[in-house]
DRENTI-696382 format. One record per residue (C-alpha): residue in one letter; residue number from 1; x, y negated, z. Coordinates in pm, 1 decimal. Layout:
BEGIN
@aa: A	i: NUM	X: X	Y: Y	Z: Z .
...
//
This chain:
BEGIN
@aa: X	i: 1	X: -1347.4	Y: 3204.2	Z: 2675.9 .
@aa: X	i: 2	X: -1346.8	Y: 2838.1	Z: 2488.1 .
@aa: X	i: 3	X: -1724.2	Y: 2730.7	Z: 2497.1 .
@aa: X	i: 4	X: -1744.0	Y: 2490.6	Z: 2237.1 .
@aa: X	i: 5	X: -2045.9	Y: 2247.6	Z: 2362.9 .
@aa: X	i: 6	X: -2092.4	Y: 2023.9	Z: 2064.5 .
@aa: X	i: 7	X: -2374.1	Y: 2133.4	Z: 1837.2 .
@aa: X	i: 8	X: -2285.0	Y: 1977.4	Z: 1510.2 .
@aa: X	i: 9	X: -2558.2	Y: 1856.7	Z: 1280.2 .
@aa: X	i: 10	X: -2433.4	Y: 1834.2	Z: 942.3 .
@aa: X	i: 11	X: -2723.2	Y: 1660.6	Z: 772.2 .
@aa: X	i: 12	X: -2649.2	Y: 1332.6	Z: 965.8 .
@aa: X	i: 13	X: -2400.5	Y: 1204.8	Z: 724.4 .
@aa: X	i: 14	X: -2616.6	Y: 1321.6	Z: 454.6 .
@aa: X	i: 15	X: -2920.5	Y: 1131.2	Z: 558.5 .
@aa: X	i: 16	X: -3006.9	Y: 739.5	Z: 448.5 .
@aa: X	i: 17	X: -2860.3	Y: 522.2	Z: 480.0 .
@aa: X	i: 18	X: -2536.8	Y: 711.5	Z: 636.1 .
@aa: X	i: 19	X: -2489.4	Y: 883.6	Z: 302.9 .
@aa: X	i: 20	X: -2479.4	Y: 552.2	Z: 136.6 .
@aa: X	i: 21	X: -2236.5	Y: 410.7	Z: 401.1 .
@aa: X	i: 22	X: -1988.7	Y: 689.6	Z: 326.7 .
@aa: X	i: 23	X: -2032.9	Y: 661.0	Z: -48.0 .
@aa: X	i: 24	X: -1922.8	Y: 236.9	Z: 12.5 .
@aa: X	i: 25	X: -1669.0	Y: 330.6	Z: 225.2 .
@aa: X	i: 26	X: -1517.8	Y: 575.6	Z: -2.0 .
@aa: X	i: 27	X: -1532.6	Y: 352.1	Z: -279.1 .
@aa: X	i: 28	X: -1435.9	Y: 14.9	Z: -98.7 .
@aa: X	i: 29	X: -1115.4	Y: 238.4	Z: 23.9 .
@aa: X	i: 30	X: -1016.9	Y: 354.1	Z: -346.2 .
@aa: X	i: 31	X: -1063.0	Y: 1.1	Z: -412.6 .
@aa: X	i: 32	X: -806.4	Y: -130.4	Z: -179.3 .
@aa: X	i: 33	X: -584.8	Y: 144.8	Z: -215.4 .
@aa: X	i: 34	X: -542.5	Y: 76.6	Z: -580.5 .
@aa: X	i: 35	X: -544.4	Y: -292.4	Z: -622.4 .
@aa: X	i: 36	X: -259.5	Y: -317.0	Z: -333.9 .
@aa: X	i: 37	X: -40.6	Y: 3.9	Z: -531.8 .
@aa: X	i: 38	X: -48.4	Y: -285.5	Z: -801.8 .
@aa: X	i: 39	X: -17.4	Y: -588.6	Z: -637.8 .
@aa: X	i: 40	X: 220.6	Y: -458.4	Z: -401.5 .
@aa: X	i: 41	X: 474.8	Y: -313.4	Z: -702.7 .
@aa: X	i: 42	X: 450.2	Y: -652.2	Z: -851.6 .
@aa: X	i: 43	X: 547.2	Y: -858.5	Z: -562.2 .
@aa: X	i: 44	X: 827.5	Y: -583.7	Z: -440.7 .
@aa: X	i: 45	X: 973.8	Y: -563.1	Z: -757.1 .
@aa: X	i: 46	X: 1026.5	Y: -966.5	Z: -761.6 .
@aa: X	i: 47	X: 1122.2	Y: -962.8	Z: -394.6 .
@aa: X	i: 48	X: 1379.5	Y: -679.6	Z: -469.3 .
@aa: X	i: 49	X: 1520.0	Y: -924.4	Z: -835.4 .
@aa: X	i: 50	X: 1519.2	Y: -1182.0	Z: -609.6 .
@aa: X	i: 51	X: 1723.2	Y: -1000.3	Z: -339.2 .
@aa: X	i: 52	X: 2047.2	Y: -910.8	Z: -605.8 .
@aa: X	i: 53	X: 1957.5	Y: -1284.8	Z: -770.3 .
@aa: X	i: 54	X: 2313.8	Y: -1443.5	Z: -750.3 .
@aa: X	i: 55	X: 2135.0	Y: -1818.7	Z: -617.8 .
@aa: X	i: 56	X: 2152.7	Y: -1825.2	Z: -257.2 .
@aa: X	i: 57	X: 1839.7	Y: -1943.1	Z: -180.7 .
@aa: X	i: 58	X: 1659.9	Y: -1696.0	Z: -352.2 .
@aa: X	i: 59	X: 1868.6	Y: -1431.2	Z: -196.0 .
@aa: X	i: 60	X: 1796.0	Y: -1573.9	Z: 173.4 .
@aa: X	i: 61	X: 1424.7	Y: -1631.6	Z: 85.0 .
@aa: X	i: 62	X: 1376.1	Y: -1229.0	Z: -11.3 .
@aa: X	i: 63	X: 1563.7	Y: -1079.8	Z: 248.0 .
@aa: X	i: 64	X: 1361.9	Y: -1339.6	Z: 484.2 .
@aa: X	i: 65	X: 1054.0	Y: -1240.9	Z: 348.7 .
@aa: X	i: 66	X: 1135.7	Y: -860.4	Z: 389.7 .
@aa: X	i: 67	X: 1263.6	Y: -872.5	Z: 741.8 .
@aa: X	i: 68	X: 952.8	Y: -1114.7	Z: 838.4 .
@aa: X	i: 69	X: 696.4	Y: -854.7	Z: 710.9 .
@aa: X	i: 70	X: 860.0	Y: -535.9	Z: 774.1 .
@aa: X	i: 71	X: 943.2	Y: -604.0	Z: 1140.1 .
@aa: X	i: 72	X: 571.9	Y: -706.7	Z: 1204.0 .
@aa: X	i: 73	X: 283.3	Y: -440.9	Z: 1237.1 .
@aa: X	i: 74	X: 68.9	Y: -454.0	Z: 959.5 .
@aa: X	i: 75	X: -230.5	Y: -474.7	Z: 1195.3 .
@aa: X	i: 76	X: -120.1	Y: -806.6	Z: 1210.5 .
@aa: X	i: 77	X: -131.7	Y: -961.2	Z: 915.5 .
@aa: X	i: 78	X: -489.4	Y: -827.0	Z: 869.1 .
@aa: X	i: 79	X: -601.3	Y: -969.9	Z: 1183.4 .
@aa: X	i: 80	X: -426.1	Y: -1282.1	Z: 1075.2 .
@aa: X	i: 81	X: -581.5	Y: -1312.9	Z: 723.5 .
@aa: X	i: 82	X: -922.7	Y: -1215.1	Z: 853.7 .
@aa: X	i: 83	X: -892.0	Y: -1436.1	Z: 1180.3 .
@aa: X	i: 84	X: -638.1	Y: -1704.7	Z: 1143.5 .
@aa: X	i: 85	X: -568.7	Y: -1775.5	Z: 792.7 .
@aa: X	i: 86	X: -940.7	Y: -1993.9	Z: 714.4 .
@aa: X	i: 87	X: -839.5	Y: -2191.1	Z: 1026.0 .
@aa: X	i: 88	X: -512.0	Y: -2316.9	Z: 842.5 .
@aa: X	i: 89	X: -703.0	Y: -2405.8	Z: 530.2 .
@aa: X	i: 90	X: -920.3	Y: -2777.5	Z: 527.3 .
@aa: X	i: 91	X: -1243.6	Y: -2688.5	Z: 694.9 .
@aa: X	i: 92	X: -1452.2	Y: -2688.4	Z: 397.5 .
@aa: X	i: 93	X: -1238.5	Y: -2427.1	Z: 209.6 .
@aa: X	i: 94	X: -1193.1	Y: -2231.0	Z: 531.0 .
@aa: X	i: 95	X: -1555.3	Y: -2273.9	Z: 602.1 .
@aa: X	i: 96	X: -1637.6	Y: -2125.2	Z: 225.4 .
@aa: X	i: 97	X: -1396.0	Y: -1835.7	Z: 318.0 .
@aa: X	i: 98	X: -1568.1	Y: -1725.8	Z: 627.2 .
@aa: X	i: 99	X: -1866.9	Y: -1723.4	Z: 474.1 .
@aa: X	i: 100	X: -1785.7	Y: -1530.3	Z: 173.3 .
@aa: X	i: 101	X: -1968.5	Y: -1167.1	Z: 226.3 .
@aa: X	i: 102	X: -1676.3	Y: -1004.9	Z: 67.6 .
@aa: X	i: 103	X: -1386.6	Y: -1152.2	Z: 256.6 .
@aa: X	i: 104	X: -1282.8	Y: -896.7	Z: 497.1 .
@aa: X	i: 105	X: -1169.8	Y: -699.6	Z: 175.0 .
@aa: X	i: 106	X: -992.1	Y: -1009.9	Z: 6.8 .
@aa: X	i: 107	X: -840.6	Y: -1048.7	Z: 330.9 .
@aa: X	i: 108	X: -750.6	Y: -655.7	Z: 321.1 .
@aa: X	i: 109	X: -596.6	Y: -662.2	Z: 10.6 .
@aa: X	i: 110	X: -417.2	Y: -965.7	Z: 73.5 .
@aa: X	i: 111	X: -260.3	Y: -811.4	Z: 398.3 .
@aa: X	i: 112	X: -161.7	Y: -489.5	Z: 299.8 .
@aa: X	i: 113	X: 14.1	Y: -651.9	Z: -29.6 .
@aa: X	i: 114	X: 232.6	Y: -803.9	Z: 148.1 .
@aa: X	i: 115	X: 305.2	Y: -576.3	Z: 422.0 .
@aa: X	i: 116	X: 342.1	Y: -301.7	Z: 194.7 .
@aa: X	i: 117	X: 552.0	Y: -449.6	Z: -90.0 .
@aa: X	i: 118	X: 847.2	Y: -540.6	Z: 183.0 .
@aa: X	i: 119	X: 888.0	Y: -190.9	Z: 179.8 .
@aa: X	i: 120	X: 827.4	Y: -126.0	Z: -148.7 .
@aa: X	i: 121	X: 1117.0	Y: -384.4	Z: -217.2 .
@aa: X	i: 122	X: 1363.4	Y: -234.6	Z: -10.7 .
@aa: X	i: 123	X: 1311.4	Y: 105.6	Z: -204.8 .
@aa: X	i: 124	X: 1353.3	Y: -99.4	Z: -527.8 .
@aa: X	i: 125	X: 1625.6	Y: -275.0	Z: -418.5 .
@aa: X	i: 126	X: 1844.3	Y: 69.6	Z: -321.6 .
@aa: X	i: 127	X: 1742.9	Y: 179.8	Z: -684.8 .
@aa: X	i: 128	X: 1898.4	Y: -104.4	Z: -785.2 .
@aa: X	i: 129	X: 2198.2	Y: -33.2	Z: -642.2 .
@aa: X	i: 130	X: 2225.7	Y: 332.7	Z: -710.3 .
@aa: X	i: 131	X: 2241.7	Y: 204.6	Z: -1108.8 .
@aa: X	i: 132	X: 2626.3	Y: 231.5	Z: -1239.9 .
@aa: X	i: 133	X: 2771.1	Y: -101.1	Z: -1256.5 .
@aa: X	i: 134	X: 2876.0	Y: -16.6	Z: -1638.5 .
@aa: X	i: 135	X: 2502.7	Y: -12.6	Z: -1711.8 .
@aa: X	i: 136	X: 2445.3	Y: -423.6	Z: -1625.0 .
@aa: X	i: 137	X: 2845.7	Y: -438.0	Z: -1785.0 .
@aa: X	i: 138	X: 2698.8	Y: -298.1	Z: -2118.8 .
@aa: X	i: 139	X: 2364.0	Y: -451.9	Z: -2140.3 .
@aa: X	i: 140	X: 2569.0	Y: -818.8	Z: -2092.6 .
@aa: X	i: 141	X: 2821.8	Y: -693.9	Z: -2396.4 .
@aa: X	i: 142	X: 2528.9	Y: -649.5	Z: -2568.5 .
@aa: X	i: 143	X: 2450.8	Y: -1031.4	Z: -2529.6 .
@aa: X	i: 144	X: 2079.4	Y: -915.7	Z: -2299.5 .
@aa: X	i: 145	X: 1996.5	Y: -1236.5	Z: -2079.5 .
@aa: X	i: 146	X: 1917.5	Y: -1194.3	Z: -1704.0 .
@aa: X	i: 147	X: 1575.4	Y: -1126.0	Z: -1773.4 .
@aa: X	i: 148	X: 1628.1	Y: -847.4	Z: -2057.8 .
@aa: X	i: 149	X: 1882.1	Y: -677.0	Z: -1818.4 .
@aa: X	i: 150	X: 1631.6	Y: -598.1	Z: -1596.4 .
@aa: X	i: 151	X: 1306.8	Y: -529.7	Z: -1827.5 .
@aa: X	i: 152	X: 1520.7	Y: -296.8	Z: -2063.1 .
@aa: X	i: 153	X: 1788.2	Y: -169.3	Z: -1890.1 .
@aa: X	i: 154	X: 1788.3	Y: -157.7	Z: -1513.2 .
@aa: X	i: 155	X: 1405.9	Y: -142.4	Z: -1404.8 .
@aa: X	i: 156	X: 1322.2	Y: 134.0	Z: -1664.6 .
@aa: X	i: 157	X: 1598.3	Y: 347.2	Z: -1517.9 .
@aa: X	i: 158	X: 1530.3	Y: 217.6	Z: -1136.3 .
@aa: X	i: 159	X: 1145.9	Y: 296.1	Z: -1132.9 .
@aa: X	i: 160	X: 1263.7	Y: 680.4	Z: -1244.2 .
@aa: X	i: 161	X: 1471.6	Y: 707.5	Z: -976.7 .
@aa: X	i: 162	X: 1285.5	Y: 567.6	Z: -714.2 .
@aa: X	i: 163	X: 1005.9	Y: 778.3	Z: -813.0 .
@aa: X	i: 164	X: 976.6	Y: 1004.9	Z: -484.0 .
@aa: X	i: 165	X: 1042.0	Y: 759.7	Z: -212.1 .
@aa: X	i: 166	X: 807.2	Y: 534.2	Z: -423.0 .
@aa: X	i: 167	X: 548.2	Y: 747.7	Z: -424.6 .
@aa: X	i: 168	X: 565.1	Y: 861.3	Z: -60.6 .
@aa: X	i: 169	X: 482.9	Y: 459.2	Z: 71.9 .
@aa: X	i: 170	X: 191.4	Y: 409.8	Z: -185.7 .
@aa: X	i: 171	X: 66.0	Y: 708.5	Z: -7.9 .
@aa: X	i: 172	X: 127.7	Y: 547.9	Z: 323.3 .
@aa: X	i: 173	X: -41.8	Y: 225.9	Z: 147.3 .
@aa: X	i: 174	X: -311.9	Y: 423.7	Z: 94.6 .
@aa: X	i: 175	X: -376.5	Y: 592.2	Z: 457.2 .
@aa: X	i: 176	X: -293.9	Y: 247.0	Z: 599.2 .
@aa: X	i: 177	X: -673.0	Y: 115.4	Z: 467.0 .
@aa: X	i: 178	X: -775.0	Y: 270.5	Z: 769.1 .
@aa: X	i: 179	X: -630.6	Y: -10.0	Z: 933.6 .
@aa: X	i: 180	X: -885.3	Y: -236.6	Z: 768.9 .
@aa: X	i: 181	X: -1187.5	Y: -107.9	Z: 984.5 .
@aa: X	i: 182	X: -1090.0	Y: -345.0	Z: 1272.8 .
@aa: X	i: 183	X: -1144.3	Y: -693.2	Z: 1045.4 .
@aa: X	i: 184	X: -1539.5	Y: -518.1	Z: 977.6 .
@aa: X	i: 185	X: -1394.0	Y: -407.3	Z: 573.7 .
@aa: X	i: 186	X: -1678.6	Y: -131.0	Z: 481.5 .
@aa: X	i: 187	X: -1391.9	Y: 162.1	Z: 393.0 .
@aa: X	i: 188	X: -1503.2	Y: 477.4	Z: 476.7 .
@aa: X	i: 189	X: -1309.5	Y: 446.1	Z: 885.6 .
@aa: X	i: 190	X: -1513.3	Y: 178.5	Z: 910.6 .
@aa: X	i: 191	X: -1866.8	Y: 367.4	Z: 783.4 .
@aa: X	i: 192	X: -1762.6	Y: 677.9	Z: 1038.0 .
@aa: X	i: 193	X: -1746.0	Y: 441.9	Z: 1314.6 .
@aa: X	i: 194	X: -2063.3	Y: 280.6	Z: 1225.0 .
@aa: X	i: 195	X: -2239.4	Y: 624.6	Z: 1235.8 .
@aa: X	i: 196	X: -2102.0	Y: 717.8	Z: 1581.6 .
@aa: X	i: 197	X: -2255.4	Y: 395.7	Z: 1758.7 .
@aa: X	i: 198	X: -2592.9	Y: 486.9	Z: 1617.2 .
@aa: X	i: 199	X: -2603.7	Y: 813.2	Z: 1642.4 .
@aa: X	i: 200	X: -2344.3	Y: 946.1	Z: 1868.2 .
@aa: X	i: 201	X: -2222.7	Y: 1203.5	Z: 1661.4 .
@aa: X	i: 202	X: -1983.2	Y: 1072.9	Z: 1481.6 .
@aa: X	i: 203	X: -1771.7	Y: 1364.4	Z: 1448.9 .
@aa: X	i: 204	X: -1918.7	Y: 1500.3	Z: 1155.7 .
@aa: X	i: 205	X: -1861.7	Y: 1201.1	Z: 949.0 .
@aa: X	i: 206	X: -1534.3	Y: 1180.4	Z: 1101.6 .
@aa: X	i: 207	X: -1450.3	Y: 1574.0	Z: 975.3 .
@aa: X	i: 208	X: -1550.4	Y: 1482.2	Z: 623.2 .
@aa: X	i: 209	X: -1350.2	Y: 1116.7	Z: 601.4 .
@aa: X	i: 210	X: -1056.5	Y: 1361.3	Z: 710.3 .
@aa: X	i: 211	X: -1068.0	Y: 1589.2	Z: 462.6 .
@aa: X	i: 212	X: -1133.2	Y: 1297.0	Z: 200.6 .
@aa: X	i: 213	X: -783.2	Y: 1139.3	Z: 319.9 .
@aa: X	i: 214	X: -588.2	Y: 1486.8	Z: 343.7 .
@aa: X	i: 215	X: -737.1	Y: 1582.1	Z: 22.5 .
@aa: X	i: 216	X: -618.2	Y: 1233.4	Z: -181.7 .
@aa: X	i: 217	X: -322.5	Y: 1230.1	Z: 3.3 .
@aa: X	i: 218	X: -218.6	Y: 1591.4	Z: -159.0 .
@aa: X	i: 219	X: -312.1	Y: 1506.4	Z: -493.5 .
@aa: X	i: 220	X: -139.4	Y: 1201.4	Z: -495.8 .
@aa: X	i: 221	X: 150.9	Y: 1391.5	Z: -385.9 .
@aa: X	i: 222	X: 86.7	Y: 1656.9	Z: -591.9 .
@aa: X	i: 223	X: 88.7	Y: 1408.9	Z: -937.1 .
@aa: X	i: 224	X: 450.6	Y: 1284.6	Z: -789.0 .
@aa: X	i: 225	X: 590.3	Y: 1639.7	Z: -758.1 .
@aa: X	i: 226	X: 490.5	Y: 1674.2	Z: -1172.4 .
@aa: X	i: 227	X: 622.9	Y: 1360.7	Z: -1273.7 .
@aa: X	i: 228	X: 936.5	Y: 1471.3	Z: -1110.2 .
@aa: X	i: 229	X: 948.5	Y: 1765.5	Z: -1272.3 .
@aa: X	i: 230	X: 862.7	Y: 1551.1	Z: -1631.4 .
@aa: X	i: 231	X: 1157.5	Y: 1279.9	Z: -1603.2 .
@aa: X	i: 232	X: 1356.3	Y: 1537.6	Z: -1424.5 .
@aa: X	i: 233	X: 1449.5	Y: 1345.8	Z: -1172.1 .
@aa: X	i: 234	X: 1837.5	Y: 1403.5	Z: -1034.9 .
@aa: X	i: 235	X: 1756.2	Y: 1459.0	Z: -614.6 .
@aa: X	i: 236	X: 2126.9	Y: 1427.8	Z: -545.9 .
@aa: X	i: 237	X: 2109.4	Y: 1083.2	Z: -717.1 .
@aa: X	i: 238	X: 1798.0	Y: 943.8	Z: -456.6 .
@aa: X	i: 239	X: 2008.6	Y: 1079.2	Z: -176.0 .
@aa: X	i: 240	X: 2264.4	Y: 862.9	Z: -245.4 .
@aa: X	i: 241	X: 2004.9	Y: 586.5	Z: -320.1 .
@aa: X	i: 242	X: 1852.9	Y: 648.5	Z: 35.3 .
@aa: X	i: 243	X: 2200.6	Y: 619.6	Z: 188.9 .
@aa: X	i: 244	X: 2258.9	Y: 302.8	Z: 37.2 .
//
């Protein structure tokens, strides 16, 4: 018969200061999470303009920008922006960088912003394409400049159809803060790890940072299913989107 032999204590991660650990972490990680869902859908969305922008350059600079960051691991770029990055900058700015206590998040946030809105832009950017070409024919006969099209016309009907596939990388976004551990960010990975080296039992800490990222995950996902269900989105329509 399976003899378990771990006795598990569950007051450790309740006891000071690992209680107060998990409470950072938790918060640090919400933190992250939600500042890169923005900054992310702001930078994808220009990436993904500048990707069906009829100047060259800006064409070749997107797609170079998405092929850079979506072909390298996203472990990476936070090692790079923790590590690397203050070493690039003149010494005294570099120098204020490293010893700014709240860097390794900056550095998070900066990393998984850009790692995360290359993807983000190629979901945009198959929205995009999935739009009727009559749409951008009508909103020109309407005499809407480049700018219009796009805030009134095609990004309104994009971001409704991009909804799912959207939703499913911000929730990847999210579990990726894990990732953020190994450049010392205080997310709540980071605070489980920090209880195992002192006290060797780390798997209770572990247990309850799992259901804390199962049970964020589901609501997240759950709040996508209903805003399907509100716009009514067409699933035959983000097939063909995906194809694309």
């Amino acid at each position: 018969m399976f003899d378990l032999k771990y006795n598990f204590d569950w007051s450790i991660p309740f006891r000071d200061p690992y209680m107060q650990w998990m409470i950072t972490g938790i918060k640090v990680t919400l933190l992250i999470a939600f500042v890169t869902f923005i900054t992310s859908l702001l930078l994808g969305t220009l990436i993904a303009v500048m990707r069906k922008s009829r100047i060259k350059p800006l064409r070749v600079m997107g797609k170079l920008y998405v092929e850079t960051f979506r072909n390298i691991p996203g472990l990476f770029w936070l090692l790079f922006f923790y590590f690397m990055f203050p070493e690039l900058l003149p010494s005294a700015l570099g120098d204020r960088l490293n010893a700014y206590i709240h860097y390794p998040i900056l550095a998070s946030i900066i990393a998984l912003t850009l790692d995360n809105s290359a993807y983000v832009s190629d979901i945009i950017r198959s929205g995009l394409l999935a739009i009727p070409p009559g749409q951008r024919e009508a909103a020109i006969s309407t005499g809407l400049s480049r700018v219009q099209q796009y805030q009134y016309i095609l990004l309104p009907q994009t971001f409704r159809k991009i909804l799912p596939p959207l939703g499913t990388r911000m929730i990847h976004n999210f579990k990726n803060t894990s990732l953020c551990m190994a450049i010392t960010t205080p997310e709540l990975t980071w605070a489980t790890q920090q209880i195992e080296s002192l006290t060797f039992r780390g798997l209770e800490a572990t247990t309850i940072a799992t259901a804390f990222y199962i049970t964020l995950s589901l609501c997240l996902g759950g709040i996508i299913i209903i805003l399907e269900k509100i716009y009514k989105i067409d699933i035959e329509s983000i097939t063909h989107m995906e194809v694309i």
